[in-house]
KEVOGU-842959 format. One record per residue (C-alpha): residue number from 1; residue in one letter; x, y, z. Coordinates in nm, 2 decimals, decimal comma, always signed. Layout:
! residues N
ATOM     k   r        x        y        z
ATOM   NUM   A        X        Y        Z
...
***
This chain:
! residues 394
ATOM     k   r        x        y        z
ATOM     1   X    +0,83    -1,88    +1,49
ATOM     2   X    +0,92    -2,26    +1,51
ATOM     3   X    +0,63    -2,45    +1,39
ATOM     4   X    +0,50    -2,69    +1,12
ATOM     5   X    +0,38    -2,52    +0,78
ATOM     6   X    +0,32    -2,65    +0,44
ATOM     7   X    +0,58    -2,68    +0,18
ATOM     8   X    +0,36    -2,86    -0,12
ATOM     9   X    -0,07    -2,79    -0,10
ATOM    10   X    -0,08    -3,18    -0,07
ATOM    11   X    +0,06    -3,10    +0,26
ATOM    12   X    -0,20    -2,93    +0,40
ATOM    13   X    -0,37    -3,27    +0,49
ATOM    14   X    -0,12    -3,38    +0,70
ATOM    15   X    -0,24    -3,25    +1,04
ATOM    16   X    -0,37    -2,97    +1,24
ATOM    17   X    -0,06    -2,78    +1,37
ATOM    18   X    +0,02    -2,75    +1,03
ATOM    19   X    -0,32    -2,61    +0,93
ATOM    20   X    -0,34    -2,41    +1,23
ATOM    21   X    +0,01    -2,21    +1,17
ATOM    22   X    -0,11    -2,18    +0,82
ATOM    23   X    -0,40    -1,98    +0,86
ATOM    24   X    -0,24    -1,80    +1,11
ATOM    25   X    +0,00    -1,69    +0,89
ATOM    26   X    -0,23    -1,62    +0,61
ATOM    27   X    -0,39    -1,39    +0,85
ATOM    28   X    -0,04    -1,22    +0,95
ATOM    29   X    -0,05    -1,17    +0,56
ATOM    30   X    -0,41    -1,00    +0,54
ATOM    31   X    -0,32    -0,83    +0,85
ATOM    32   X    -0,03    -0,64    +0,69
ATOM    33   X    +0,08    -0,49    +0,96
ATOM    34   X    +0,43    -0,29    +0,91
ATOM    35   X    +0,58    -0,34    +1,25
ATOM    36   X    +0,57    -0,75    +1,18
ATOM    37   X    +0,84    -0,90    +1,06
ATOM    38   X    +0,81    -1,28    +1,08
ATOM    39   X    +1,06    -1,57    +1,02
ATOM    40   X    +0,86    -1,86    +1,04
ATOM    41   X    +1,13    -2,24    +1,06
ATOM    42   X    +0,98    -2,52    +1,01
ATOM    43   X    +1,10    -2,87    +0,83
ATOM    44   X    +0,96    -3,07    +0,55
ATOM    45   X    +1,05    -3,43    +0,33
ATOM    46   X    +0,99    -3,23    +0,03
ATOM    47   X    +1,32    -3,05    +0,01
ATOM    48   X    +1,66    -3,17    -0,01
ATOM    49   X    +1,83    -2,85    +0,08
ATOM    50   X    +1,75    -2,56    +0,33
ATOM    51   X    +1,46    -2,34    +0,09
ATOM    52   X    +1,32    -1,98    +0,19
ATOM    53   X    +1,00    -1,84    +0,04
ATOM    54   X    +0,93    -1,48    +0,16
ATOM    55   X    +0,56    -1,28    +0,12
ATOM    56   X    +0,59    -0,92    +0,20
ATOM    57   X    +0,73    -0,93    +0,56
ATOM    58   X    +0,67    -1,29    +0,65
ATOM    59   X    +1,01    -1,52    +0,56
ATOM    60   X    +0,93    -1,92    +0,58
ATOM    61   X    +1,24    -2,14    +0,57
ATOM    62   X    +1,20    -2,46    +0,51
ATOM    63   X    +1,47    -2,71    +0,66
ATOM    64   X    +1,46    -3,06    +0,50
ATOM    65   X    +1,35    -3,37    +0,74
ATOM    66   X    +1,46    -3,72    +0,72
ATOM    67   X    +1,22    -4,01    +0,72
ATOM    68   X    +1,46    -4,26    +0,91
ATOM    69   X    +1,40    -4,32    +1,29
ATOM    70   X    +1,80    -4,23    +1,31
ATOM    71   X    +1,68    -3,93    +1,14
ATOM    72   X    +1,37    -3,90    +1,38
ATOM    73   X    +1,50    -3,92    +1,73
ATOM    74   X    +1,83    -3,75    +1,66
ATOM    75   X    +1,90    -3,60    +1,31
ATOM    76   X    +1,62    -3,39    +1,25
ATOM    77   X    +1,62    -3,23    +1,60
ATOM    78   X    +1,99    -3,16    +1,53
ATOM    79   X    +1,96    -3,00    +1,19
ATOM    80   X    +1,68    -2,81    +1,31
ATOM    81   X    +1,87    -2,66    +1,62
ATOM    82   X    +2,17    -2,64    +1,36
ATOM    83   X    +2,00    -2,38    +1,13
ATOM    84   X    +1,78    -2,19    +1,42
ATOM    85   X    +2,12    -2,11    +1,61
ATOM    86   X    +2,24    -1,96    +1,26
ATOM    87   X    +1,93    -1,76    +1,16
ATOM    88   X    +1,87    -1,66    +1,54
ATOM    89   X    +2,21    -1,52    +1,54
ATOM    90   X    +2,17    -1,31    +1,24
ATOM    91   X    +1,82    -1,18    +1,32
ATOM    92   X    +1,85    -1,13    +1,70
ATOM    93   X    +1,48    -1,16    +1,72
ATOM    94   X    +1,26    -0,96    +1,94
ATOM    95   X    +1,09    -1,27    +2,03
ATOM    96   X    +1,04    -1,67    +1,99
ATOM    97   X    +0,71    -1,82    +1,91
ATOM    98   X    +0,74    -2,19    +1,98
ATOM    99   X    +0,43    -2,44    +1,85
ATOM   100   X    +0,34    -2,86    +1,83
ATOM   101   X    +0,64    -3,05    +1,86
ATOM   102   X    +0,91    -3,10    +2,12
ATOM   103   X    +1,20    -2,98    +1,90
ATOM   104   X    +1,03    -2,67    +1,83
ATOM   105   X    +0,90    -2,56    +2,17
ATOM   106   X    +1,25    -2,64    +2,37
ATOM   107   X    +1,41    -2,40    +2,05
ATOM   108   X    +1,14    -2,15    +2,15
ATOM   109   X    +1,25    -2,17    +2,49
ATOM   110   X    +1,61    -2,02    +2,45
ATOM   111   X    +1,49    -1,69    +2,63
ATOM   112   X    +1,19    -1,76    +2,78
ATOM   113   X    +1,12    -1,43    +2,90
ATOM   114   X    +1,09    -1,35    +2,57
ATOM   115   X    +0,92    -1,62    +2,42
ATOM   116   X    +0,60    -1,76    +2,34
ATOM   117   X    +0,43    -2,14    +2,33
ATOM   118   X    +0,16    -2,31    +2,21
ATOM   119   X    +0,11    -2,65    +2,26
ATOM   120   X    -0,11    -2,83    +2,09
ATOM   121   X    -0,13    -3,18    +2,24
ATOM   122   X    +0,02    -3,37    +2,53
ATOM   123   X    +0,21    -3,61    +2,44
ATOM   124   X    +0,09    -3,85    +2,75
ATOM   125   X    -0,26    -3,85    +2,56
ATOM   126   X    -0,15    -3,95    +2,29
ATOM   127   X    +0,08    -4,25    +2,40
ATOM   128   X    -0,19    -4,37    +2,64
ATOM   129   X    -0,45    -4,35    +2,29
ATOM   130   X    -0,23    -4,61    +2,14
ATOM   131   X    -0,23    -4,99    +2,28
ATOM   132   X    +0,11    -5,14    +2,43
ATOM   133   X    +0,11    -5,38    +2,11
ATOM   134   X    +0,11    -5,16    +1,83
ATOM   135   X    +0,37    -4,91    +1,93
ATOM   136   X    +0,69    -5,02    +1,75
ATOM   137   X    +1,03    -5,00    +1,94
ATOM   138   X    +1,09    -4,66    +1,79
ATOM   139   X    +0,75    -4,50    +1,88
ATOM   140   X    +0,84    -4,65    +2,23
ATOM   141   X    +1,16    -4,45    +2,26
ATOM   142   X    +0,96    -4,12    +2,11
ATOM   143   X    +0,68    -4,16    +2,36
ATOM   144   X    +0,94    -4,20    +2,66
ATOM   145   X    +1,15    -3,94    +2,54
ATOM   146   X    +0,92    -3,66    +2,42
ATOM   147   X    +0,71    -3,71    +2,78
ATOM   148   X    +1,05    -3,66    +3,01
ATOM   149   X    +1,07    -3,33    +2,74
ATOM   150   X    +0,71    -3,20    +2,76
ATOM   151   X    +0,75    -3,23    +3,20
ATOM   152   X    +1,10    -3,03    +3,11
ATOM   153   X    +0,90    -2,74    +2,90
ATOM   154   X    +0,61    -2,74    +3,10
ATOM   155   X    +0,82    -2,62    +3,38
ATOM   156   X    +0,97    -2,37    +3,19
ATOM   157   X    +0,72    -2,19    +2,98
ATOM   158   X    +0,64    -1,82    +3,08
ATOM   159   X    +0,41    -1,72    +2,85
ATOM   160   X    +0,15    -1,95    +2,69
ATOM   161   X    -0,09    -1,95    +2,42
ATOM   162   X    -0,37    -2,14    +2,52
ATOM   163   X    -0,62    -2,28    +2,27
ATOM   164   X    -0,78    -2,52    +2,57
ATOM   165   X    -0,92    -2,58    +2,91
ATOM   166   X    -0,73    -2,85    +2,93
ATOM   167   X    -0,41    -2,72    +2,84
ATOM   168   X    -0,45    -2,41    +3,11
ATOM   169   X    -0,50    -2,69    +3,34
ATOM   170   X    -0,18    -2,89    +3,24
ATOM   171   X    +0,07    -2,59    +3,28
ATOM   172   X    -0,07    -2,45    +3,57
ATOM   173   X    -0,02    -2,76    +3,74
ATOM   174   X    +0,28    -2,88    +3,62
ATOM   175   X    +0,46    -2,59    +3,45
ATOM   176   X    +0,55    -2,20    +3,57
ATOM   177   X    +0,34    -2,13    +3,88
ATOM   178   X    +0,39    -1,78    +3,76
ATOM   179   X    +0,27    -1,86    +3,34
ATOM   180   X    +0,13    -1,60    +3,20
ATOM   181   X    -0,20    -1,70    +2,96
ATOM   182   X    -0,36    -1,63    +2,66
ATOM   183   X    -0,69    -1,82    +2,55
ATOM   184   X    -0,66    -1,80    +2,18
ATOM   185   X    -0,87    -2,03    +1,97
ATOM   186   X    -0,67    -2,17    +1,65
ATOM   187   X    -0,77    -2,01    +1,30
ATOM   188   X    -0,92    -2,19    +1,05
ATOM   189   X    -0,93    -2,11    +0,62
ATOM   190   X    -1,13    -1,85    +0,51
ATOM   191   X    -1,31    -2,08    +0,29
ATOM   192   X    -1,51    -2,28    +0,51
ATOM   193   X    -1,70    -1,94    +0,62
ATOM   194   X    -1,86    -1,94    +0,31
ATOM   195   X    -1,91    -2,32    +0,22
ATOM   196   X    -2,23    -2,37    +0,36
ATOM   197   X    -2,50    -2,18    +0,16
ATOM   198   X    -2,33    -2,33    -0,13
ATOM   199   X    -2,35    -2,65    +0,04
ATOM   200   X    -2,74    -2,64    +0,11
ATOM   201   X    -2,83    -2,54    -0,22
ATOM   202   X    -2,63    -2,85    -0,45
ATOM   203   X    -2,75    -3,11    -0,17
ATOM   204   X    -2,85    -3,40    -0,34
ATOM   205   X    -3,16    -3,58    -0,32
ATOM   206   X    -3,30    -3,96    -0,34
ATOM   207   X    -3,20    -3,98    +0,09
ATOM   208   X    -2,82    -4,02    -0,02
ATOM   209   X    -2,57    -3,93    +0,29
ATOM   210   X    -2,22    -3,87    +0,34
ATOM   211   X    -2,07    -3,90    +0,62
ATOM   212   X    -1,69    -3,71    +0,65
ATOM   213   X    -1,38    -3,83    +0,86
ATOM   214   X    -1,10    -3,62    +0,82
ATOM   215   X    -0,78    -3,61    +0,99
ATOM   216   X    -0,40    -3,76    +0,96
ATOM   217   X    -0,46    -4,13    +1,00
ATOM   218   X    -0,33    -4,28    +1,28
ATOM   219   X    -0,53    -4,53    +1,59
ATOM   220   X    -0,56    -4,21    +1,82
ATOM   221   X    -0,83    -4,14    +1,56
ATOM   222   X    -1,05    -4,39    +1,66
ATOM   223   X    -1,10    -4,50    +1,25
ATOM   224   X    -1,13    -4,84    +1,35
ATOM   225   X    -1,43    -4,75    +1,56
ATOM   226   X    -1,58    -4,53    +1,30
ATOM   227   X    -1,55    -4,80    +1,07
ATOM   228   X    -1,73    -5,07    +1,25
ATOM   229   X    -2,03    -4,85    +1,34
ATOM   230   X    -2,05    -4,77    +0,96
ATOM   231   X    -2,06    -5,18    +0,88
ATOM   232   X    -2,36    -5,16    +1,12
ATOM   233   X    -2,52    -4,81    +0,94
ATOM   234   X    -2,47    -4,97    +0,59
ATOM   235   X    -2,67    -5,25    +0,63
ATOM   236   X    -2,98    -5,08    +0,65
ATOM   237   X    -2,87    -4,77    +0,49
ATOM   238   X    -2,85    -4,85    +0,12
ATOM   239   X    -2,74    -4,49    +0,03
ATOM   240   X    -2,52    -4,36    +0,28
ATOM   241   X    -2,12    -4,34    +0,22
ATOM   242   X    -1,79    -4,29    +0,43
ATOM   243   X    -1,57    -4,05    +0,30
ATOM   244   X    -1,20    -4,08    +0,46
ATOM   245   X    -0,99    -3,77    +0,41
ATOM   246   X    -0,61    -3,76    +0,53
ATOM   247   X    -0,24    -3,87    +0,50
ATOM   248   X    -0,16    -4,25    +0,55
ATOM   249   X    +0,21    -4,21    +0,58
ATOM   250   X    +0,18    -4,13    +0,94
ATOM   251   X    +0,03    -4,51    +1,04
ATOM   252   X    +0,06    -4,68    +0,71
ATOM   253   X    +0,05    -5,03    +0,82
ATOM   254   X    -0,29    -4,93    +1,03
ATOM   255   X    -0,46    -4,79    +0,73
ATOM   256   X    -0,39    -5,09    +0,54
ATOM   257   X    -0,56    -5,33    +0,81
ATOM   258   X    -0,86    -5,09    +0,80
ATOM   259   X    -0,89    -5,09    +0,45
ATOM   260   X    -0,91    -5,49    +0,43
ATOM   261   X    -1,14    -5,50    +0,70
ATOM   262   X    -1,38    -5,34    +0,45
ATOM   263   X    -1,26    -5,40    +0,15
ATOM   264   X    -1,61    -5,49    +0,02
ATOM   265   X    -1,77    -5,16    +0,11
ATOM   266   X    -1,43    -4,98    -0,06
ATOM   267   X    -1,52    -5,19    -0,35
ATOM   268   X    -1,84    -5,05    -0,42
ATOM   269   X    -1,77    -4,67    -0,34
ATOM   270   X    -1,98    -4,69    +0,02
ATOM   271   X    -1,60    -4,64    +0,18
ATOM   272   X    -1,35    -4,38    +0,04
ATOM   273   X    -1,04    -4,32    +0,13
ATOM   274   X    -0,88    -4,00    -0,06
ATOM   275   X    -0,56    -4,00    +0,12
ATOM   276   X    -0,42    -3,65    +0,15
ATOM   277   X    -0,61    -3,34    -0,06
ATOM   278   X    -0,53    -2,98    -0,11
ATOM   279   X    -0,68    -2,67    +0,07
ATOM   280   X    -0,96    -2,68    -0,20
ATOM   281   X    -1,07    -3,01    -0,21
ATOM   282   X    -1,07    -3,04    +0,15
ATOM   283   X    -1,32    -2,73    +0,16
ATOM   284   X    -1,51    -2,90    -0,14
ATOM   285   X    -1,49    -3,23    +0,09
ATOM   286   X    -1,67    -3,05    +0,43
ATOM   287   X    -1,91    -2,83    +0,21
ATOM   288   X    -2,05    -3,17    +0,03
ATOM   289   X    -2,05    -3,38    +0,34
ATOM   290   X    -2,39    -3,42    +0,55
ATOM   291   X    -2,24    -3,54    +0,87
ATOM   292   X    -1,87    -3,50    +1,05
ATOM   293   X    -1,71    -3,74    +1,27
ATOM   294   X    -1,43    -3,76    +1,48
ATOM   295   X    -1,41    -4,03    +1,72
ATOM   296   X    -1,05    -3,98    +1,87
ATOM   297   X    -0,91    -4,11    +2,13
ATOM   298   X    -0,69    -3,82    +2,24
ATOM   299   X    -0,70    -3,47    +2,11
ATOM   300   X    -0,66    -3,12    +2,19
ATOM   301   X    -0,85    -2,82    +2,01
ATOM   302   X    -0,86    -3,04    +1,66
ATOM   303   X    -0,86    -2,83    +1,36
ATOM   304   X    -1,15    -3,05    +1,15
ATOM   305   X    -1,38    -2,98    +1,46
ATOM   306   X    -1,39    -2,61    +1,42
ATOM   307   X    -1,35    -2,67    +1,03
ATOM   308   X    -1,67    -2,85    +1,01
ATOM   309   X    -1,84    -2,60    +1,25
ATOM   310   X    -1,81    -2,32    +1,03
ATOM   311   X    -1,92    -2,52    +0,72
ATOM   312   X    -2,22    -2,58    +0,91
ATOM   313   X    -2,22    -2,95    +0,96
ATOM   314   X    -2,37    -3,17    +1,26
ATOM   315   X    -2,07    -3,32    +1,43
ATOM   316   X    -1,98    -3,64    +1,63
ATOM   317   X    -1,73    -3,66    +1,81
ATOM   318   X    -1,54    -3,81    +2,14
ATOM   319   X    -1,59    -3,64    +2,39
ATOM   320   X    -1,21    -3,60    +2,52
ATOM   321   X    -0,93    -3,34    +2,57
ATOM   322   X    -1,05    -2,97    +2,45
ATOM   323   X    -1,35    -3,13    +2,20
ATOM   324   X    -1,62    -3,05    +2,48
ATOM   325   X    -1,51    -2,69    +2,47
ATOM   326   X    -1,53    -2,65    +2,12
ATOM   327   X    -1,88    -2,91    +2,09
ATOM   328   X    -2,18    -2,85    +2,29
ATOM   329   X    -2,34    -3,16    +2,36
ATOM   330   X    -2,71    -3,16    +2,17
ATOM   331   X    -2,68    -2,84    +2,07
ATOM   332   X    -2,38    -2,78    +1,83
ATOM   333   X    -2,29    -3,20    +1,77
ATOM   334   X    -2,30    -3,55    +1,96
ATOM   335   X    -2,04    -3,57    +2,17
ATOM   336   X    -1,98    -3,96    +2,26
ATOM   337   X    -1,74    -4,18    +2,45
ATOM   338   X    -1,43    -4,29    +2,32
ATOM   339   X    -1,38    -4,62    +2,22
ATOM   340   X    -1,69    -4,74    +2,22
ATOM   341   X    -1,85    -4,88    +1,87
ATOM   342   X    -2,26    -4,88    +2,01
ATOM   343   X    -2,28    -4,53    +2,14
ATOM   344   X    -2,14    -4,37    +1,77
ATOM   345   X    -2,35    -4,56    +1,52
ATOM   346   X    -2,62    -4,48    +1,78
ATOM   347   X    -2,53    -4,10    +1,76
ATOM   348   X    -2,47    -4,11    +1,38
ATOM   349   X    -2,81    -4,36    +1,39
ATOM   350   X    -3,02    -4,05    +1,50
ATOM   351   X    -2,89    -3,76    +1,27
ATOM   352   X    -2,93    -4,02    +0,92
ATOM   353   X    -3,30    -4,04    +1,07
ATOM   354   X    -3,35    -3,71    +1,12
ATOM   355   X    -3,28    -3,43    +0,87
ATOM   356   X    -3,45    -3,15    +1,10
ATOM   357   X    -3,20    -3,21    +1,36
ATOM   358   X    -2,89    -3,23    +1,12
ATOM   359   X    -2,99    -2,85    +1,03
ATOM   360   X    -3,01    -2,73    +1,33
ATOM   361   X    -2,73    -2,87    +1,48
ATOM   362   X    -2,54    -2,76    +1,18
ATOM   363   X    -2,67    -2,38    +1,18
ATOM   364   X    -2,58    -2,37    +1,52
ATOM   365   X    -2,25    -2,50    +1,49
ATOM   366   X    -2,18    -2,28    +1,23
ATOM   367   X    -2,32    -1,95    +1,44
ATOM   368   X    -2,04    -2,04    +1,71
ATOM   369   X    -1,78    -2,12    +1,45
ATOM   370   X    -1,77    -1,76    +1,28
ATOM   371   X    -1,72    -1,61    +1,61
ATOM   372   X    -1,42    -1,82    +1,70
ATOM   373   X    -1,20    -1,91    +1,41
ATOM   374   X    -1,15    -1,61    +1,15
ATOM   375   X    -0,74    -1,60    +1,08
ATOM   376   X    -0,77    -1,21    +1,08
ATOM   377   X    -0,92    -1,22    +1,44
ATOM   378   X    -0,64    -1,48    +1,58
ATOM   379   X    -0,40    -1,26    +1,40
ATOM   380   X    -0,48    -0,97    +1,57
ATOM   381   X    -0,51    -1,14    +1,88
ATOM   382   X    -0,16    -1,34    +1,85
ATOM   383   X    -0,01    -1,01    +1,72
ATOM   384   X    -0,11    -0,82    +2,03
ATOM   385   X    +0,04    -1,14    +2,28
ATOM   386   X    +0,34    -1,08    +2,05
ATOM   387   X    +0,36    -0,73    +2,16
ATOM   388   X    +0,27    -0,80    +2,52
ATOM   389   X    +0,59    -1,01    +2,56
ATOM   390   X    +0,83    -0,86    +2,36
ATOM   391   X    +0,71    -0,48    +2,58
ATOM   392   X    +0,65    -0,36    +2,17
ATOM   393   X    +0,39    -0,13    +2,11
ATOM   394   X    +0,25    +0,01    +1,81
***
């Protein structure tokens, strides 16, 4: 498997690839099954030299990532390919699993037959999320370049692992007319299935709110928006806070504006922004919140979506990419356009009002959630495509 994972705990904040291939493999690990043996690649900042941490069966081997844009465009992709080639060469795999980025999927792809591929976002998204003007020359060059990639992969993928609509649509259009699919949802940690009786019973009282954003900062994120409609909510809500979760390294220049644009309200606590947190804080983080919000831009299958389903919490959210699929409208969240400042502090407007509807949005959500997201499930599930493709059977 080529795919982001976690090197430090700090790291698990950094996005929802990361957290997705996580749990998956943490449900690999509870699976235990002896006919898996796994050799997951990924690369990290946090090493200076190749590392390899073994559980059991399941081999992750970490391969160290510059920061440069040298080391962006050109060096990582080549180190990466560097040590695959080796370790692919020694294990003569039954199979690739490729997932998220460009380098990682093309990899994947050396056999496609025998291969696998998730994608988790399209990479047109996300450049068209982000305006002309705040795209540095680099990100300019990535955009172009990983868009002439993901038309190149598209066309060869034979075996995807779908976790939208949207992305079924995508590659039967433009990839394989002959792609073979399987809808599997992304896992999410065990922790959040359990965080909501706790949740209801320490809820605090005097009418104080919190309302959770979580996500590795960047504009597709829509924080800006977020931000303004809270201004507007603050005013007249003396007791309600904004709790920011996630990495700024991604868009560090973009946090910094935000954060002077309300520096006042960061001042006095009614704005928080945490940066990055480990596993357990970020449970601690959904199970103490009252509200979610996501108002992206761009997005696939997001991981915080089905995170704060299963912790029971009333979400708003855009309502783009794969989010409708995961949200329904009025039933399990507030699904609103993109962009737009009126229509979220409206949405958010009606659930601070009304606590009746908060609960049962939430207790819905949460019904949906369990059936969806358990690591064991997806583990199953992905094991069985794993076996599918590679003409393995137990």
């Amino acid at each position: 498997m080529l795919s982001e994972y976690p090197y430090t705990e700090s790291e698990q904040g950094l996005g929802g690839i990361m957290q997705a291939t996580f749990q998956l493999i943490e449900g690999f690990k509870a699976l235990a099954d002896p006919g898996l043996e796994l050799h997951v690649v990924t690369m990290t900042t946090a090493c200076r030299t190749p590392d390899v941490r073994s559980h059991g069966n399941i081999h992750c081997h970490f391969v160290p990532k510059g920061r440069s844009e040298w080391a962006v465009v050109f060096g990582n992709p080549l180190r990466l390919a560097r040590y695959f080639l080796r370790l692919n060469g020694r294990l003569q795999p039954d199979l690739h699993h490729g997932q998220g980025s460009v380098s990682f999927l093309l990899l994947s792809l050396r056999n496609p037959r025998r291969s696998v591929q998730t994608i988790h976002g399209v990479y047109r998204n996300e450049q068209a999320a982000i305006a002309p003007g705040r795209r540095s020359p680099g990100q300019s060059v990535r955009f172009q370049l990983k868009e002439m990639l993901e038309s190149f992969y598209l066309r060869r993928i034979r075996n995807l692992i779908a976790i939208t609509m949207e992305i079924q649509r995508l590659v039967r259009k433009e990839g394989n007319p002959d792609v073979r699919i399987f809808p599997i949802n992304n896992a999410i940690d065990e922790g959040f299935f359990a965080s909501v009786q706790r949740r209801e019973s320490e809820r605090r009282d005097g009418g104080k709110l919190d309302i959770l954003f979580v996500a590795a900062i960047t504009p597709r994120k829509g924080l800006h928006v977020l931000i303004d409609a809270f201004e507007q909510l603050a005013a007249v809500h003396p007791a309600l806070r904004l709790l920011i979760v996630g990495t700024w390294e991604w868009a560090p220049d973009y946090v910094a504006e935000q954060r002077a644009r309300c520096a006042d309200l960061v001042a006095n606590g009614r704005i928080v922004f945490t940066g990055p947190v480990d596993r357990k804080s970020l449970v601690d983080a959904f199970r103490a919140a009252d509200i979610f919000v996501l108002p992206s831009f761009s997005e696939s299958a997001p991981m915080v979506i089905s995170q704060a389903m299963c912790a029971g919490l009333p979400i708003v959210a855009s309502a783009v990419g794969g989010i409708p699929e995961m949200i329904e409208d009025g039933a399990t969240g507030v699904l609103v356009p993109p962009g737009e400042t009126a229509p979220l502090a409206e949405a958010l407007k009606g659930l601070i009002a009304d606590s009746s509807l908060r609960q049962k949005l939430g207790d819905n959500a949460r019904k949906v959630g369990l059936d969806r997201y358990h690591p064991l499930a997806v583990a199953r599930q992905t094991l069985d495509v794993y076996r599918a493709v590679a003409g393995v059977h137990p």
